[in-house]
N, CA, C and O atoms as CSV, one atom per row, in Angstrom:
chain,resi,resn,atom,element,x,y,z
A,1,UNK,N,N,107.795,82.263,81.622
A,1,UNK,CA,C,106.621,81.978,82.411
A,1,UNK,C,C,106.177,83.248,83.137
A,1,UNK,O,O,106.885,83.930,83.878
A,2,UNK,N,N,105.395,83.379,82.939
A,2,UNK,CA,C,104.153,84.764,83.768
A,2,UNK,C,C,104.332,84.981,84.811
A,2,UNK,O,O,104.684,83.885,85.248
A,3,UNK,N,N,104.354,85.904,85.893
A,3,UNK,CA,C,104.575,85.975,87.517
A,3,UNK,C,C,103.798,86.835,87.628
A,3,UNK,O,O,103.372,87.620,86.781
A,4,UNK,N,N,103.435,86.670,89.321
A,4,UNK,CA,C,102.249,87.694,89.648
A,4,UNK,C,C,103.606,88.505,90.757
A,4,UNK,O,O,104.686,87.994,91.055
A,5,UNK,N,N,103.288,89.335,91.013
A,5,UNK,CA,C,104.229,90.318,92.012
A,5,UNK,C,C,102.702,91.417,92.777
A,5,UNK,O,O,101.667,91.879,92.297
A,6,UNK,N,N,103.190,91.428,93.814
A,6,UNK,CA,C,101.998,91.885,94.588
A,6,UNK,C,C,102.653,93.620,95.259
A,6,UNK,O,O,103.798,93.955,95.563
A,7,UNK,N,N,101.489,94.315,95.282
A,7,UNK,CA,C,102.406,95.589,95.864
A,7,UNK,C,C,100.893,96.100,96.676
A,7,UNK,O,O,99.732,95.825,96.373
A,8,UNK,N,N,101.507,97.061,97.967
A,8,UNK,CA,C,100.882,97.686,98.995
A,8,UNK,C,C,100.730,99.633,98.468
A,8,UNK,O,O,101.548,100.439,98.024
A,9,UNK,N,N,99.669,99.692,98.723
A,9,UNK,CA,C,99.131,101.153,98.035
A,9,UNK,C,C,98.280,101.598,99.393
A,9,UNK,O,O,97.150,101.183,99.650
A,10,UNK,N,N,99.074,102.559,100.243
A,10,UNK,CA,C,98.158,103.426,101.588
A,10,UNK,C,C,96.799,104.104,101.203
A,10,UNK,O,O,96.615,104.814,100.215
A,11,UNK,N,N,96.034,103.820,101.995
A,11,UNK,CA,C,94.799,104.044,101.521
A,11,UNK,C,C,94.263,105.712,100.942
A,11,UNK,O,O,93.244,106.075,100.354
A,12,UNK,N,N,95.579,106.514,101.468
A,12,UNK,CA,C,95.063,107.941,101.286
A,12,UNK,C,C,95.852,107.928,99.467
A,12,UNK,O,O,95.627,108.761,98.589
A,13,UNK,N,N,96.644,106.880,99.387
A,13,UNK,CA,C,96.765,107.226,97.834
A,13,UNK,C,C,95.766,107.075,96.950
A,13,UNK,O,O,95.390,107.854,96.073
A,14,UNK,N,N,95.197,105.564,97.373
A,14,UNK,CA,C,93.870,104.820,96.262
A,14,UNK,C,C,92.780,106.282,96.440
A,14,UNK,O,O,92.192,106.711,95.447
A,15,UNK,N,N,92.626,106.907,97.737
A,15,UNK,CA,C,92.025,108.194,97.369
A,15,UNK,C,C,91.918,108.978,96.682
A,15,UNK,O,O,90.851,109.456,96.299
A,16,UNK,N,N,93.191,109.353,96.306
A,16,UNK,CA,C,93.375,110.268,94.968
A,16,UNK,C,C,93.566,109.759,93.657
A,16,UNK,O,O,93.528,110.518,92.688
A,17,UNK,N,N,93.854,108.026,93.491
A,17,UNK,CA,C,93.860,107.714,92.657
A,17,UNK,C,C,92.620,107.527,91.554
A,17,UNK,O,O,91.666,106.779,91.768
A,18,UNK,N,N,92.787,108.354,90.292
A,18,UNK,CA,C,91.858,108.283,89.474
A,18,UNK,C,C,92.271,106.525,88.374
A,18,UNK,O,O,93.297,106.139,87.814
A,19,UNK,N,N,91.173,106.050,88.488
A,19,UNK,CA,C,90.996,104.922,88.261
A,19,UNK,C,C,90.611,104.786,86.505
A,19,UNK,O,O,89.809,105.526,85.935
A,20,UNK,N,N,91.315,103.772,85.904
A,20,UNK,CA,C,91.490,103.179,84.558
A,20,UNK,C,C,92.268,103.170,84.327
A,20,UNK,O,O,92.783,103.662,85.331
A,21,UNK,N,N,93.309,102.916,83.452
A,21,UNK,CA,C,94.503,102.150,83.288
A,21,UNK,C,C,95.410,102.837,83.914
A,21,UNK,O,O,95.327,104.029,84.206
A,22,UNK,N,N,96.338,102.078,84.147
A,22,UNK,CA,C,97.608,102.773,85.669
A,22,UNK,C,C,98.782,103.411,84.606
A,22,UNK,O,O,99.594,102.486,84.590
A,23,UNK,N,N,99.228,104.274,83.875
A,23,UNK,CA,C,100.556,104.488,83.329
A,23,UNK,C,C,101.813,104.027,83.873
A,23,UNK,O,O,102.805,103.627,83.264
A,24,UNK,N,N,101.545,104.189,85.572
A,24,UNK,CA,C,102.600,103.517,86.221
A,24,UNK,C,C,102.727,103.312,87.471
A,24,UNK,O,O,102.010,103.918,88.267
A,25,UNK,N,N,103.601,102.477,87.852
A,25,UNK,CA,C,102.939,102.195,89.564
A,25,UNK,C,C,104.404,102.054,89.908
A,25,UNK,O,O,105.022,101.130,89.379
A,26,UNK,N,N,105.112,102.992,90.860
A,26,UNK,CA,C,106.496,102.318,91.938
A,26,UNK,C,C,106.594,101.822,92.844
A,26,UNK,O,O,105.875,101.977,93.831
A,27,UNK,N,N,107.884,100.810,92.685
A,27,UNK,CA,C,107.947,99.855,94.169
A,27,UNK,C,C,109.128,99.188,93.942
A,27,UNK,O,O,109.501,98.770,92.846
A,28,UNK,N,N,109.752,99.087,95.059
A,28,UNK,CA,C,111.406,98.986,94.872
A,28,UNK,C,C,111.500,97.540,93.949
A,28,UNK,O,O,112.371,97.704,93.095
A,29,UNK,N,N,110.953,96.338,93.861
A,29,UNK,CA,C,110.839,95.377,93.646
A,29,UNK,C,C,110.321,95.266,91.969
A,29,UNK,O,O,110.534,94.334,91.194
A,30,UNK,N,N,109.700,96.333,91.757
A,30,UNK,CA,C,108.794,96.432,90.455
A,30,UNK,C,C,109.581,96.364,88.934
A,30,UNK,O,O,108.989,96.305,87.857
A,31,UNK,N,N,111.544,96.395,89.180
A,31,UNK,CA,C,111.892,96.400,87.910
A,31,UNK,C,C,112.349,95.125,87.391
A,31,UNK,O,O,113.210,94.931,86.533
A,32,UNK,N,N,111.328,93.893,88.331
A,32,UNK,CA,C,111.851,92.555,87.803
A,32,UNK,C,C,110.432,92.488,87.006
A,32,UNK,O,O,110.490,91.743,86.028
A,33,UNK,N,N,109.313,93.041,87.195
A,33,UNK,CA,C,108.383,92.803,86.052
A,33,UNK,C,C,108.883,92.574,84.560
A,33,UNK,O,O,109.982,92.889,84.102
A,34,UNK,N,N,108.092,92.111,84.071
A,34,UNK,CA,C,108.778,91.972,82.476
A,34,UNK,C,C,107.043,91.564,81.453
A,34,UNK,O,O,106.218,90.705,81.763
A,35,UNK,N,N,106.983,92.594,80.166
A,35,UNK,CA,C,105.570,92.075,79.859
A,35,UNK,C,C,104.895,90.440,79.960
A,35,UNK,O,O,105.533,89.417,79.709
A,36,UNK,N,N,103.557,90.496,80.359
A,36,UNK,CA,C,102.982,89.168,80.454
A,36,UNK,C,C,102.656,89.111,82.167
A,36,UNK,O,O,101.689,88.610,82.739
A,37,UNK,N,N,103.621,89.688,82.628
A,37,UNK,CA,C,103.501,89.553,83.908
A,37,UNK,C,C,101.993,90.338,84.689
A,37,UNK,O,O,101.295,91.138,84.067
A,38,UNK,N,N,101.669,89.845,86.344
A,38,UNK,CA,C,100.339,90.445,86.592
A,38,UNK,C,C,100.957,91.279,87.394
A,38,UNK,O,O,102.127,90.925,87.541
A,39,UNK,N,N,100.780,91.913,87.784
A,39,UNK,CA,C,100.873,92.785,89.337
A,39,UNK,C,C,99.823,93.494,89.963
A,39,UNK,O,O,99.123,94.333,89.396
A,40,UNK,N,N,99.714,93.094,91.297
A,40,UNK,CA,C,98.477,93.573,91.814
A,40,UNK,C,C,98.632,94.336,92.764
A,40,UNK,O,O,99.667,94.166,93.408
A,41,UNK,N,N,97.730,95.394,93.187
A,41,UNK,CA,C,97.867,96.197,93.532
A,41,UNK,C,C,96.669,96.215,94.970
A,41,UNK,O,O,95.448,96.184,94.814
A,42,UNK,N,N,97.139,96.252,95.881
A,42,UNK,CA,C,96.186,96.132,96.992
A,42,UNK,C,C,95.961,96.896,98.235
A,42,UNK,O,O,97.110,96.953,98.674
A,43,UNK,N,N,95.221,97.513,99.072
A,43,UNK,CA,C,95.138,98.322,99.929
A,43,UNK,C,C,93.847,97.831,101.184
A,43,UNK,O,O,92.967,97.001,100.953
A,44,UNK,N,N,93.984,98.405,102.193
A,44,UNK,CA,C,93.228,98.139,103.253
A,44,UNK,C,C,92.793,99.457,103.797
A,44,UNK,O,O,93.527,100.311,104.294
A,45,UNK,N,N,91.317,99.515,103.614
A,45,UNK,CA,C,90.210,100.612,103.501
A,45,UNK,C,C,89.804,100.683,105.219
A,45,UNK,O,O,90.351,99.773,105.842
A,46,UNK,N,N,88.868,101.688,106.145
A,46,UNK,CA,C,88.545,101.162,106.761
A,46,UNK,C,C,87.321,100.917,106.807
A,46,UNK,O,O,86.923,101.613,105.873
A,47,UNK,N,N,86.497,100.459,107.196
A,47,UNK,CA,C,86.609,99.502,108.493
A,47,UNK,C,C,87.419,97.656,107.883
A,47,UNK,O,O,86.863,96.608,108.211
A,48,UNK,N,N,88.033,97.664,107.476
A,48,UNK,CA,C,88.741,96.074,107.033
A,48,UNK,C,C,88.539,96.014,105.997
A,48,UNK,O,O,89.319,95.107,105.707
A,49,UNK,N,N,87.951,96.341,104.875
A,49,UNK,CA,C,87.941,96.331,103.476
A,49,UNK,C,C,89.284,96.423,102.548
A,49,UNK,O,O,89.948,97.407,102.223
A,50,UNK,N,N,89.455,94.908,102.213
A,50,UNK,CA,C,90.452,94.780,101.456
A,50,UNK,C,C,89.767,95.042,99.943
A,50,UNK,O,O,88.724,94.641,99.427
A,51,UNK,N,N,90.876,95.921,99.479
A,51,UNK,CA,C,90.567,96.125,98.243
A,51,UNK,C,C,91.655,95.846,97.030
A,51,UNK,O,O,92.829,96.045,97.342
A,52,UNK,N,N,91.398,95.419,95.721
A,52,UNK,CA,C,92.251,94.786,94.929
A,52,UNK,C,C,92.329,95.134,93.638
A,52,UNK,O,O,91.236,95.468,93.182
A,53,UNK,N,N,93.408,95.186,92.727
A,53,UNK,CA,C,93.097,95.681,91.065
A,53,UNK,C,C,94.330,95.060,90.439
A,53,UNK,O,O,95.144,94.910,91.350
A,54,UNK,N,N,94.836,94.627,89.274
A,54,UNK,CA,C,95.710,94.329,88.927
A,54,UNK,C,C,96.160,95.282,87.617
A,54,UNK,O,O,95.453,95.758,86.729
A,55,UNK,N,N,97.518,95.371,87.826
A,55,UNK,CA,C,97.735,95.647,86.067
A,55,UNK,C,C,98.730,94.998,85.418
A,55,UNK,O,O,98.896,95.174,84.211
């Protein structure tokens, strides 16, 4: 069965992050993924702008 796993990305990274497909993303939690699975990737911009992407 599919799982979503959620992860926190500081906003000065999504800065530098060049955007389209992720090769790879770390997070202590991230080696229970297994294909099929979602993981999303989320950050807080300012002024309150939540922002969201999955891979």
């Amino acid at each position: 069965m599919a799982k979503d796993y959620l992860t926190y990305w500081r906003p000065e990274t999504v800065d530098v992050q060049e955007w389209g497909l992720l090769g790879h993303s770390a997070g202590g939690q991230l080696h229970r993924v297994e294909p099929g699975d979602t993981v999303w990737i989320v950050t807080v911009c300012p002024p309150c702008q939540l922002l969201s992407t999955c891979l």
